[in-house]
Structure formats: C-alpha cells, structure tokens
LOMARDREN-423898 format. One record per residue: residue in one letter; x, y negated, z negated of N, C-alpha, C in turn. Coordinates in steps of 0.001 Angstrom, whole numbers, plus 500000, padded with zeros to 6 digits. Example, Ala and Ser with C-alpha at 12.3 -4.5 7.8 and 13.67 -1.06 7.14 Angstrom:
// LOMARDREN-423898
A513190505690492200512300504500492200513200503300492200
S512850502250492920513670501060492860512900499970492130
This chain:
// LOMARDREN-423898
X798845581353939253799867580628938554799175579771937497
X799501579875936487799480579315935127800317578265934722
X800131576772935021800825575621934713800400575012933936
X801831574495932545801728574639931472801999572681930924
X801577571668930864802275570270930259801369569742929030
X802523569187928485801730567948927315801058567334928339
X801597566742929036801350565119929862799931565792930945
X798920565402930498797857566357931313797473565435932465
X797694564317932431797915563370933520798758563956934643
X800200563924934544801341564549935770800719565830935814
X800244566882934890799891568252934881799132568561936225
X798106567763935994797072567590936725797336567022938630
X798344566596938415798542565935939860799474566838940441
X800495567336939570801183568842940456800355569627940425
X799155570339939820798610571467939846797344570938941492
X797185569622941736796105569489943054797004569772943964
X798756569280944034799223569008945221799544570806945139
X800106571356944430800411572959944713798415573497945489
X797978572905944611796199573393945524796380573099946930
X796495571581946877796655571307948618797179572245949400
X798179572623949207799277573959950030798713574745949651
X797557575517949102796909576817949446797800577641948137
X798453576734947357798811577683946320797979577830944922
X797218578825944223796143578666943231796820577866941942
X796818577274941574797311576812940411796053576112939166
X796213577148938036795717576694936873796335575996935916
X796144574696935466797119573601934841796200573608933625
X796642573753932490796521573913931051797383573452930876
X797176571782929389797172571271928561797535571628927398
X798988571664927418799442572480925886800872571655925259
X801017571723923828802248571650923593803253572986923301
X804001573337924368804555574350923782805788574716923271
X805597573545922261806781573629921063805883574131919622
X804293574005919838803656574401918573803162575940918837
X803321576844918047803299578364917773802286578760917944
X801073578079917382799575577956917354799255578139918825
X799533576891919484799072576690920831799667577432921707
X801020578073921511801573579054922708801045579930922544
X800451581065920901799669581848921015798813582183921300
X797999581017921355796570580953922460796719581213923758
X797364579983924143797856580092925867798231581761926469
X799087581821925728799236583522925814798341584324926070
X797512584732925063796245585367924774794875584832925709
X795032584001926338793990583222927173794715583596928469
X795539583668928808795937583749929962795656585774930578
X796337586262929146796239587368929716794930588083929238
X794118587760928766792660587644928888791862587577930637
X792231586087930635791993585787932345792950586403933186
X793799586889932948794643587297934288795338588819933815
X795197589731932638795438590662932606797007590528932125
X797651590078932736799174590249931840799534588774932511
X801007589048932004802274587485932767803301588480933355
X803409588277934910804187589062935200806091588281935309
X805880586837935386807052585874935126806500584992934480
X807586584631933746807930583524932634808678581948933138
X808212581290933502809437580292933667808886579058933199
X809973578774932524810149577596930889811090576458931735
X810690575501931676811457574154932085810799573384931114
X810125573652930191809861572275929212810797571704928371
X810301569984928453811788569085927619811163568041928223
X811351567256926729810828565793927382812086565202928408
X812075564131929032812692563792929722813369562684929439
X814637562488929784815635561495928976815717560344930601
X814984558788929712814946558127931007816134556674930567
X817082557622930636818406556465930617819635557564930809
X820580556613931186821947557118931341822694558170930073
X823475558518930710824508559576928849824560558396928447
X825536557646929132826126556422927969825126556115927134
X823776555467927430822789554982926151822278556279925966
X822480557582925887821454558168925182821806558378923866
X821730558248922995821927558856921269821557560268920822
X822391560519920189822507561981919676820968562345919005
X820298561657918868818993561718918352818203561977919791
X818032561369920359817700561716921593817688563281921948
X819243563112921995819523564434923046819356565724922101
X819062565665920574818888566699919654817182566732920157
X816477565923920220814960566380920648814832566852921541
X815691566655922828815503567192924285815770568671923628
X816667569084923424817222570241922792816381571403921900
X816145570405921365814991571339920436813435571523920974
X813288570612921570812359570926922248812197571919923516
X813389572545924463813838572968925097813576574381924643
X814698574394923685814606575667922675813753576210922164
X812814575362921379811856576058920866810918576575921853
X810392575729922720809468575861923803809895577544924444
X811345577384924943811807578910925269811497580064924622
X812047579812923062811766580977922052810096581092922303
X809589580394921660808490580720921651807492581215922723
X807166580827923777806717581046925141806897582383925520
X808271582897925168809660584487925487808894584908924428
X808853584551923181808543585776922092806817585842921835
X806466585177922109804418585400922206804345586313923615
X804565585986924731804619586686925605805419588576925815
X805970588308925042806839589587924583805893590623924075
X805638589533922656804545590511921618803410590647922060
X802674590129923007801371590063923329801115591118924282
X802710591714925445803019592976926250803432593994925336
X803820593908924158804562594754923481803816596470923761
X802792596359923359801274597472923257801710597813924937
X801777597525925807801561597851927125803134597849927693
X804047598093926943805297597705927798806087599319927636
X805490599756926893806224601460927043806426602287928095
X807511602479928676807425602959930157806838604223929900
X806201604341930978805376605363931883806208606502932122
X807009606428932771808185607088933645809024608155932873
X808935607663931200810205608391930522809629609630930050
C-alpha cells in the first residue's frame, strides 16, 4: 500500500500505526493537486511495485468549522481540491496502464 499526504507529519503517523497491525504501508509526501508530482508518484510507484491495482482518492483539505461559518471560498477549495486530486491521480494512473491494459482474452 502506497499512502499518499501533503501533511507528512499525520502521513507519517497513519502509515506506523497501519505498520503496527502488520499492514505494509509506504507513506509518500506529495501534493496531489500538482500534475508534476502525481506523475512522478505514478511512475515511482509502478516502477517499485509493477502496476496500481486500486485507486482510492480521499484527498481535500479539511474544513475545521461548522456550514454555518464556512464561506463559499472555503468550500470552492475543498472542491477543487477534491476534484482535481481525483482527475488527476484517475488520469496519470490510467495513462501510465494504458500500454499494458489491452485485454489478453479478446
């Protein structure tokens, strides 16, 4: 497993406690709202590990107040940051299988 945060501080403390439980976890330091850096991550990963067999995107900064105070400015960064992080992460990972994703079978 390949675990992905800005915050390399928290990164770092879920990736020991998943260790503790005997689960392998590699925690890499990334922003992945920048194109640059998901293309690496990508390409580094499946370098070290041969492909990505799942994808799962939960990045978004985190909104530490109620709806009532949050501002539309706010909640447009959670958003976009959300989004982009998705697109991008989905479409480097896509293109990077593209070469290897032709079924076999047909």
């Amino acid at each position: 497993m390949v675990m992905v945060d800005v915050n390399s501080k928290l990164l770092a403390q879920s990736g020991a406690l998943l260790n503790e439980h005997g689960l392998a976890a590699e925690v890499v330091s990334r922003d992945t709202t920048d194109k640059e850096a998901v293309a690496d991550l990508v390409d580094q990963t499946i370098d070290r590990y041969g492909r990505i067999d799942v994808l799962v995107n939960v990045a978004g900064p985190p909104l530490r107040t109620t709806i009532e105070k949050t501002t539309l400015d706010d909640w447009q960064r959670v958003i976009q940051s959300t989004l982009d992080s998705s697109f991008l992460t989905a479409r480097h990972s896509t293109a990077a299988h593209a070469p290897r994703a032709v079924r076999e079978d047909c």
